[in-house]
Legacy VTK file of the C-alpha trace (Angstrom):
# vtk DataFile Version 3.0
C-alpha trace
ASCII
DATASET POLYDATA
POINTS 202 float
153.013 126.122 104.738
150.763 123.184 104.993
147.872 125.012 104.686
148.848 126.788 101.584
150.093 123.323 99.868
147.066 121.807 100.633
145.240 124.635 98.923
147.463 124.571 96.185
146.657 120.590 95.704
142.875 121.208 96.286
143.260 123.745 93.420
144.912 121.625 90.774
142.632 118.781 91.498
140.036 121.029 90.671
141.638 122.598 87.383
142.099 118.442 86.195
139.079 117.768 86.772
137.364 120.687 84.974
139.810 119.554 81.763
138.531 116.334 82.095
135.386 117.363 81.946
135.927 120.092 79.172
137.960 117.704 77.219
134.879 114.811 77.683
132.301 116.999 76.327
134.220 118.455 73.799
135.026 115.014 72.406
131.141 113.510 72.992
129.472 116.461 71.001
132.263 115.950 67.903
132.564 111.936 67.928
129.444 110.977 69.902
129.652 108.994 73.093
132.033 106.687 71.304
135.385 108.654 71.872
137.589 106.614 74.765
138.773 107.312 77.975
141.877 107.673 76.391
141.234 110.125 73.885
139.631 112.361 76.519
142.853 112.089 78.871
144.992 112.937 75.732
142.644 116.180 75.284
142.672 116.883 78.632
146.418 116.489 78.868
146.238 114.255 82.051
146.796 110.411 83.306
143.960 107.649 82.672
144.825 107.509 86.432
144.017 111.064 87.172
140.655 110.356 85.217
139.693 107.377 87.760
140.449 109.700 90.156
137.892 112.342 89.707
135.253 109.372 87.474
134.449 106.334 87.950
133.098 105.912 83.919
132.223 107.816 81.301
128.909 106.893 82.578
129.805 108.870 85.913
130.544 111.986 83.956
127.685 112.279 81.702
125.228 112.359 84.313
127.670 115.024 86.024
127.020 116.904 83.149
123.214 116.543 82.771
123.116 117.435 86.431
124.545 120.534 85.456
121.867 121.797 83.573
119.736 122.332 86.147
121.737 125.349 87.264
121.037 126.634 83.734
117.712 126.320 83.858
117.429 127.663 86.947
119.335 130.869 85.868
116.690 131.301 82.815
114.065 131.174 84.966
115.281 133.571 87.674
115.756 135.355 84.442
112.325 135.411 83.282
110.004 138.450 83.492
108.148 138.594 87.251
105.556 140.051 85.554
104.306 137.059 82.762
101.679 134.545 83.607
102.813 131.241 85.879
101.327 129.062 82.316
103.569 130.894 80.097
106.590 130.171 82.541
105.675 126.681 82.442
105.835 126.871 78.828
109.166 128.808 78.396
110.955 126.781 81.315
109.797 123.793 79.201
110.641 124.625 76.090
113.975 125.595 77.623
114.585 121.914 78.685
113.710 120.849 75.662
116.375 122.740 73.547
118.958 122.079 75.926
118.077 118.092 75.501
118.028 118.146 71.798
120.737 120.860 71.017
123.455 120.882 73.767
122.683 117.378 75.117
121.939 115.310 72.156
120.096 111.825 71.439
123.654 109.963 72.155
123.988 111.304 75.894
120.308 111.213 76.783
120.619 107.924 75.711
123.279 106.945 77.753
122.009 108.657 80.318
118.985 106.662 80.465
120.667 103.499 80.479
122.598 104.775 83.287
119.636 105.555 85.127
117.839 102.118 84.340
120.800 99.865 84.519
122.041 101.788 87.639
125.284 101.665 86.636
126.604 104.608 88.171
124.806 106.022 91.305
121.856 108.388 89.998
120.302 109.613 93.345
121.296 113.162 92.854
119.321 112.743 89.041
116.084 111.735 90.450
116.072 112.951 93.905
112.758 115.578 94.388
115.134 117.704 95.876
116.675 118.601 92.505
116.413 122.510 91.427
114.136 121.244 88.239
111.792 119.822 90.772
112.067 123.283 92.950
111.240 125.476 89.507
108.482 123.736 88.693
106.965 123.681 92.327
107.753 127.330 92.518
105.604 127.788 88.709
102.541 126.109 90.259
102.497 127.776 93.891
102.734 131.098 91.694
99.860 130.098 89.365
97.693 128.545 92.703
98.245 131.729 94.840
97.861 133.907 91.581
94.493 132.672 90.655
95.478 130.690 87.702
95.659 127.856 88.399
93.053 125.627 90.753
93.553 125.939 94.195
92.687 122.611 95.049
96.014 120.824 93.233
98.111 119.013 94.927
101.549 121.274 93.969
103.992 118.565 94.250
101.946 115.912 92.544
101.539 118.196 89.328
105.157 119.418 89.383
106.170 115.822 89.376
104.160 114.989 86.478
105.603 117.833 84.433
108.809 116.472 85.060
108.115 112.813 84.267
105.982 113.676 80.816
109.153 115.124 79.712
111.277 112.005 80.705
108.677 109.488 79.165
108.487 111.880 75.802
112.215 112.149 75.971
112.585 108.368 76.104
109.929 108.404 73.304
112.429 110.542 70.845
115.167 107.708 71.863
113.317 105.099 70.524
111.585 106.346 67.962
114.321 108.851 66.908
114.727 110.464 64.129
110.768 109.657 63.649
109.384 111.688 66.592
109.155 115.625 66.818
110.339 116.282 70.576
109.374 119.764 70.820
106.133 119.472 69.356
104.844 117.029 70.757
106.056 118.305 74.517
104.554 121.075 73.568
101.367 119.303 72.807
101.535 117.259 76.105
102.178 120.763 78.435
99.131 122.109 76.464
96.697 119.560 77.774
98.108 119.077 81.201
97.640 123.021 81.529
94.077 122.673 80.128
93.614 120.594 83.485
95.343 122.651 86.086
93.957 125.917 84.921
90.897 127.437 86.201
88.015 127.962 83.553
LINES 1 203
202 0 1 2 3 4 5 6 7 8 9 10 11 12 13 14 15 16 17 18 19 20 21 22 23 24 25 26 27 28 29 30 31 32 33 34 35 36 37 38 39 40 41 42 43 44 45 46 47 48 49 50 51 52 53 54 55 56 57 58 59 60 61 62 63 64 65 66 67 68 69 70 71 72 73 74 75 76 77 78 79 80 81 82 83 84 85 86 87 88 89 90 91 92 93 94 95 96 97 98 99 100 101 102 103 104 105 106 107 108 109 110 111 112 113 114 115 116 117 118 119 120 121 122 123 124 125 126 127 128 129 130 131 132 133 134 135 136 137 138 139 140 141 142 143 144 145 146 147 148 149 150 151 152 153 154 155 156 157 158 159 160 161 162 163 164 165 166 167 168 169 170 171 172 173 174 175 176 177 178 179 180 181 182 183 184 185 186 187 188 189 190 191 192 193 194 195 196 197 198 199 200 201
């Protein structure tokens, strides 16, 4: 009996949490990252209390979502044909970021999410750890194109997966500052080209 009560606790937890969250993101795409903590617990159906209970800020939940994505991403590129070059998955796994930031994420949470991350208000150490799965993708796209011929075999994997990474933070942070002036896609797109240009052998 006290097994199956603590199961049945564990499981509602669970279920108020995932409203929460539903109810957060719901809210953030239709009003921005303006609508309260109160308007999400109303959605949600749920205390302010139970919200504390499963965030500590909104802060804390946004970054729950946009470490969420990387399971996305790494379903689209587990998705991706075994049989296309290691560039061109560098190129579709990118460009696959960079829809999800400007069409499910949006300027308003990226935003937030980099003040988060600079004014470390929440902790962030699951965002930028090297062990995240975007890190592991892009390791996995250069090994392929090293061992495949593709790319040179002298880079240093981890350095140049890294650097993938980070031009897409630093163009991101671009677009938030110079947004609605600056072309995202593009000019990642322009950025991969040249960094490919110098991995790839002639």
């Amino acid at each position: 009996m006290v097994k199956k009560n603590a199961s049945s606790r564990i499981l509602r937890a669970a279920e108020t949490k995932k409203r929460i969250y539903e109810s957060a993101l719901a809210l953030f795409k239709r009003d921005g990252f303006s609508a309260s903590v109160d308007s999400i617990v109303e959605m949600a159906g749920v205390s302010k209390g139970s919200f504390y209970v499963h965030y500590k800020s909104k802060f804390s939940l946004i970054i729950d979502y946009v470490n969420n994505l990387d399971l996305g991403y790494a379903d689209f590129f587990t998705s991706l044909p075994s049989d296309i070059k290691p560039s061109s998955m560098l190129i579709l796994v990118t460009e696959k970021i960079t829809d999800v930031i400007i069409n499910d994420v949006g300027i308003d949470l990226i935003k937030l999410s980099y003040e988060a991350q600079i004014t470390k208000t929440v902790n962030i150490d699951i965002q930028l750890s090297y062990n995240r799965k975007l890190y592991e993708i892009y390791n996995r796209i250069i090994m392929l194109g090293v061992q495949q011929g593709e790319f040179k075999a002298t880079l240093d994997i981890a350095s140049v997966s890294n650097h993938c990474i980070m031009s897409i933070r630093g163009m991101t942070f671009e677009w938030c500052i110079r947004f609605p002036d600056f072309n995202l896609k593009d000019e990642i797109a322009k950025h991969m080209d040249l960094l490919l240009s110098g991995i790839k052998n002639s």
